[in-house]
C-alpha positions as CSV (number, residue, x, y, z in Angstrom):
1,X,24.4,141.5,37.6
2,X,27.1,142.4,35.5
3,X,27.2,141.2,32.1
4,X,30.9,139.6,32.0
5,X,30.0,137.2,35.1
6,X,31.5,133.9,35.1
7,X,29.0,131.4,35.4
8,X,29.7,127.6,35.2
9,X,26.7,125.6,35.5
10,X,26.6,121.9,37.2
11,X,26.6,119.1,35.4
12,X,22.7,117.7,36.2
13,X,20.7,115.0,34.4
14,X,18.3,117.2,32.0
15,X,15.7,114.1,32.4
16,X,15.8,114.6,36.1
17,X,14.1,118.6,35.8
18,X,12.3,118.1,32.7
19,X,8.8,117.2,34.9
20,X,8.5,120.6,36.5
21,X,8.9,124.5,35.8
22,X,11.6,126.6,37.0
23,X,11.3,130.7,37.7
24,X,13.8,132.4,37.7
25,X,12.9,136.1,38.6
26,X,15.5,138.7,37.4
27,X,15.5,142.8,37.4
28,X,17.7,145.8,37.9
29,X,18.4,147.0,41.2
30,X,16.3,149.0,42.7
31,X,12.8,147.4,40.6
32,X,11.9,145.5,44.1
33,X,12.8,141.7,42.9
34,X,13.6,140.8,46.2
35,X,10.6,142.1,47.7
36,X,8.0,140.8,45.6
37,X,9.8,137.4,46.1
38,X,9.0,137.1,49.6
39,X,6.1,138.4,49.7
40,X,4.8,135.5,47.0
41,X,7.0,133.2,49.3
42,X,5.1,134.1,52.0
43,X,1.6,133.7,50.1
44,X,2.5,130.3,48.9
45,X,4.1,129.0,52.3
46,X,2.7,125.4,53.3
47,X,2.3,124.6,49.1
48,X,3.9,121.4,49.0
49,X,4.7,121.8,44.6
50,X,6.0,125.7,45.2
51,X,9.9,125.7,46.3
52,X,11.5,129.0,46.9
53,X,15.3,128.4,46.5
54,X,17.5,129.6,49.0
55,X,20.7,130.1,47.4
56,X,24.2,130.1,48.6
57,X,26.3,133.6,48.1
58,X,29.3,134.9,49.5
59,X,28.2,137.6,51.8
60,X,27.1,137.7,55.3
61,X,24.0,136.2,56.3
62,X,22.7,140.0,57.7
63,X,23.2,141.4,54.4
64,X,20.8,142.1,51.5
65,X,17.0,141.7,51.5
66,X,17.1,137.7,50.7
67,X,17.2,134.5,53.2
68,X,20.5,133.3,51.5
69,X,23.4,130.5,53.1
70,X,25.8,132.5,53.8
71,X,29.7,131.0,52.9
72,X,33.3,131.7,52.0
73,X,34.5,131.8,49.4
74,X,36.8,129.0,49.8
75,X,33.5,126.7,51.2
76,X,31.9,127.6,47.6
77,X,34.6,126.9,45.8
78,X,35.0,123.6,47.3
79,X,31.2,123.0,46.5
80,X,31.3,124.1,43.5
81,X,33.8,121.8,42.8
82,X,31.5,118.7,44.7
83,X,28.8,119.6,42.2
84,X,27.0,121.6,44.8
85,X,25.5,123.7,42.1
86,X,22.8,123.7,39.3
87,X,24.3,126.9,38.1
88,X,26.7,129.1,39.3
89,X,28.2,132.0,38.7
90,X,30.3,135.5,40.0
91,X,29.4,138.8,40.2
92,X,30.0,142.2,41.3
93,X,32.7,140.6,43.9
94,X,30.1,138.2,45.0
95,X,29.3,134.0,44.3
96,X,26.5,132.9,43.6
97,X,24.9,129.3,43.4
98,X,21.7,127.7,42.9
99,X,21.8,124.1,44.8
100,X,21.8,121.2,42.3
101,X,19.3,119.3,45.2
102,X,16.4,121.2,42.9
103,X,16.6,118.3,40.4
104,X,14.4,117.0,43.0
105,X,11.5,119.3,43.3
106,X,11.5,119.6,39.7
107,X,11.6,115.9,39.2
108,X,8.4,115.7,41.5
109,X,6.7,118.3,38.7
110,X,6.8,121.3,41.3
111,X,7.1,124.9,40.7
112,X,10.7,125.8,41.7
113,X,11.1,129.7,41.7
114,X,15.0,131.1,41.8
115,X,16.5,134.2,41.9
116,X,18.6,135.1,39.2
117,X,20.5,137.2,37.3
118,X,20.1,138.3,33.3
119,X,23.8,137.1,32.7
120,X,23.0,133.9,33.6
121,X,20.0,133.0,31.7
122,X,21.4,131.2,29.1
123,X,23.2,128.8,31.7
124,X,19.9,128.7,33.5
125,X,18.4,127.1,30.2
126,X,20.8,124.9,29.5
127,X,20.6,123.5,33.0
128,X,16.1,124.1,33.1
129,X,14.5,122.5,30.0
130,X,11.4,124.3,31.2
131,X,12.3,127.8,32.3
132,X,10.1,130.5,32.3
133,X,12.0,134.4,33.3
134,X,10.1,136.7,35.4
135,X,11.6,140.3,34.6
136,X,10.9,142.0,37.1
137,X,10.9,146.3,36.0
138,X,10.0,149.6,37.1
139,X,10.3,153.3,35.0
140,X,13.6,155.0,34.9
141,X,13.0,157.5,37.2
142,X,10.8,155.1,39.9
143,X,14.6,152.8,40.0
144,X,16.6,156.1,40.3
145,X,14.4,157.5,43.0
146,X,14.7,153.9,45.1
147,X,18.3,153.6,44.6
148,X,19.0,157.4,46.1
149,X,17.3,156.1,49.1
150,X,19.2,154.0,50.3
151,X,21.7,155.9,50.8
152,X,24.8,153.8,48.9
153,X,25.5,155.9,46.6
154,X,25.1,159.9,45.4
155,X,23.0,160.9,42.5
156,X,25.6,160.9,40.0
157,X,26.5,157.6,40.7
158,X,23.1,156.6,40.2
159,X,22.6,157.7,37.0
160,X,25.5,156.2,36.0
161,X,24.4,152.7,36.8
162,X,21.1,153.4,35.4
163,X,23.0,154.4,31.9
164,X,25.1,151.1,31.9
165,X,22.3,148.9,33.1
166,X,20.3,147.1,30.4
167,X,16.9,145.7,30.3
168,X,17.3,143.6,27.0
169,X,17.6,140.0,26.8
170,X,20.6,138.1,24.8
171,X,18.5,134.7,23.4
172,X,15.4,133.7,23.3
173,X,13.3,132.8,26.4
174,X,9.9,132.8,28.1
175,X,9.6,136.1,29.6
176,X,6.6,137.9,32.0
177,X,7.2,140.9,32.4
178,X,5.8,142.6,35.8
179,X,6.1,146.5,35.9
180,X,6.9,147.4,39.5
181,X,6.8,151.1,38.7
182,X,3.0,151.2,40.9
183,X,2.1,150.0,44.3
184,X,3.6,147.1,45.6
185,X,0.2,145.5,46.1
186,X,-0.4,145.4,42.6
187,X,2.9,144.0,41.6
188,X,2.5,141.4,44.5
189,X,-1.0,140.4,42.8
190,X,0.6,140.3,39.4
191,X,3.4,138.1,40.7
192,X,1.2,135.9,42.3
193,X,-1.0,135.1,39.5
194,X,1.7,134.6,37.5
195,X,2.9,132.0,39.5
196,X,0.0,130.1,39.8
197,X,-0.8,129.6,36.3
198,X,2.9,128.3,36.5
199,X,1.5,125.6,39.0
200,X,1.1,121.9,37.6
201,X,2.6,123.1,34.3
């Protein structure tokens, strides 16, 4: 996500989420985020204190690799403005929102596991007294090689996202870091495992 997104997070009660953990998994396109995500969402399916959120964006329900609500712009505005939202925020044409209704899984002491962005951390905090970041990363040249096959954009352009893109941190925060640079099994085992230690915390 781009590093000037406007993010306004929801006014929730801290108290409510202090019982349980929240994920939030973040990494450059390309590293495989939203892969790994449903493949742990798909290992953990049935576990009562897991929650994968589904989060609301602005873009058509087909689109993308993630089982998101789909709205318009003016519908997320107008929830947005309900209080609809733990956080919030804009990027890269796109809204993005994380529903407040988590309060409740985290009240219950559940795992809650979101997908994020690195721009909003610092809003994911304020709204998560326990928050722990999964950076999700793969090598230079293993993000560069996914991104050309998709087909989106030419090499050139490639590189140039790689060159603006940033894999640094602004704060302090609880970070795993899971190299995705291998096979996907081995990233989906170190995912998994990371998450369960997470469990009951």
């Amino acid at each position: 996500m781009s590093a000037d997104a406007n993010i306004k997070p929801a006014k929730i009660g801290l108290a409510d989420t202090a019982a349980g953990t929240l994920a939030v998994v973040v990494g450059p396109s390309g590293a495989g985020k939203d892969t790994l995500m449903n493949l742990a969402a798909r290992h953990f399916a049935g576990r009562p204190d897991v929650h994968f959120v589904r989060r609301v964006i602005t873009r058509d329900g087909d689109a993308g690799n993630e089982d998101h609500r789909s709205v318009s712009e003016a519908d997320f505005d107008a929830m947005e403005q309900a209080g609809a939202f733990a956080v919030s925020w804009e990027a890269h044409g796109l809204k993005y929102g994380i529903p407040a209704e988590v309060a409740g899984e985290l009240a219950r002491g559940n795992l809650v596991i979101a997908n994020g962005s690195r721009s909003a951390l610092h809003h994911f905090q304020t709204a998560f007294p326990r928050l722990k970041v999964i950076n999700i990363t793969a090598r230079r040249e293993v993000l560069a090689e996914r991104l050309m096959a998709r087909g989106r954009e030419s090499r050139e352009d490639v590189l140039k996202r790689l060159d603006r893109s940033t894999i640094t941190f602004d704060g302090s925060y609880d970070v795993i870091d899971i190299d995705n640079s291998g096979t996907l099994e081995d990233a989906e085992r170190t995912i998994i495992s990371a998450l369960e230690v997470l469990i009951g915390k």
